[in-house]
Structures are given as C-alpha cells and as structure tokens.
C-alpha positions in Angstrom: -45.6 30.6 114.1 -48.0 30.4 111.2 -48.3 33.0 108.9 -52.1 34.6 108.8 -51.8 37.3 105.6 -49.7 37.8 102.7 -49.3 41.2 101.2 -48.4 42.4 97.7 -45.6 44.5 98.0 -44.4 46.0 94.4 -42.7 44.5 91.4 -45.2 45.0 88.8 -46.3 47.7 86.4 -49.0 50.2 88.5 -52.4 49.7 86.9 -51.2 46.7 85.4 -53.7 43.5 85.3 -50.9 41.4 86.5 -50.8 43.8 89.3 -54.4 43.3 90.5 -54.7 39.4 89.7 -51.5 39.2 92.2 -53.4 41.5 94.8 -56.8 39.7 94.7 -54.5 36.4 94.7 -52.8 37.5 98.2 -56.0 38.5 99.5 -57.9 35.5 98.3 -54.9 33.4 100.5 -55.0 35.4 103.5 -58.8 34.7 103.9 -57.9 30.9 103.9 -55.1 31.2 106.2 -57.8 33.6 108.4 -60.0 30.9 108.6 -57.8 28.0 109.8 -57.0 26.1 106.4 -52.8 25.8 106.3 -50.7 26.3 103.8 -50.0 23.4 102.9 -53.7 22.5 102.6 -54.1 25.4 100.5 -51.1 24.3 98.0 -52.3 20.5 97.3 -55.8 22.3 96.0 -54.2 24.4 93.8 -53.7 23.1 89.6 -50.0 22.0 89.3 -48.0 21.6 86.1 -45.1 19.4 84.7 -42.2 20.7 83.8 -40.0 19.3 80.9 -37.7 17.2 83.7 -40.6 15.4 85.1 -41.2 18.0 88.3 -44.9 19.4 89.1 -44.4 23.1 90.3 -47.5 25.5 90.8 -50.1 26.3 87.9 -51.0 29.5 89.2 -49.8 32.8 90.8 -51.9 32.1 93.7 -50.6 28.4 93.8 -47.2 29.7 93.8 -47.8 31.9 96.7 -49.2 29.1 99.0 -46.2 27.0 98.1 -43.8 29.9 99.3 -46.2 29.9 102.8 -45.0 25.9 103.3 -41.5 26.4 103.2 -39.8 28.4 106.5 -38.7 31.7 106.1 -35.0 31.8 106.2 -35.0 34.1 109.5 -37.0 31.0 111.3 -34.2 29.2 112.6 -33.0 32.4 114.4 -35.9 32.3 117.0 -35.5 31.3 120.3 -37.1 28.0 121.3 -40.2 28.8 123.2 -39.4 27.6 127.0 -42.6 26.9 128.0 -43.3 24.7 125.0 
C-alpha cells in the first residue's frame, strides 16, 4: 500500500493564492509518486528549517505534504495482513 496522488480538498479561501500554490503543490507530488520516487525520497529533497528547540520540520507546503505521505495513516493497522504475502 503506497499512496500514488494526493488531492486538495478545502480549507482555504476560494480564489485565494494560498489556494492554488497548495493545488499545484499536490499535483506537483502526485507526479513524483506516479513515477516511482517514494515519499520518503521526495521529503529528504525538500528545504527543511530549524525550529527554536533544535528540530528541522519542512520548509515548504509541498515539503510538508510529502512528510505526511511517510508516516502511516492511522486506519493502516486495521488491514488485514495479506495471506499470500
């Protein structure tokens, strides 16, 4: 299970250039993950900053969305175990 597309969903102001930098961002990642690169490939290319404790978190919008792609979705551990391996 590896996610292949990330959508923008709602949360900003419609029209709003926040709006449309966070679409192009999703669609920007999606193309990656289309084309084989992981998440977690994706994530260590993206600019990181400190934060005031010492902690490097994502620089960007689309950094921050590749970071959410390398963490599990909380529903994952409710999926059977594939029998056949």
């Amino acid at each position: 299970m590896r996610p292949i597309e990330v959508f923008y969903a709602e949360g900003f102001r419609s029209g709003a250039d926040l709006e449309f930098l966070t679409q192009d961002a999703c669609v920007l990642v999606s193309l990656l993950l289309q084309h084989g690169v992981a998440p977690a490939r994706i994530a260590a290319s993206m600019a990181t900053r400190e934060t005031h404790d010492g902690q490097h978190v994502p620089g960007s919008l689309a950094g921050t969305i590749a970071a959410e792609l390398t963490r599990p979705p909380a529903w994952a551990d409710e999926i059977p175990a594939d029998p056949e391996g």
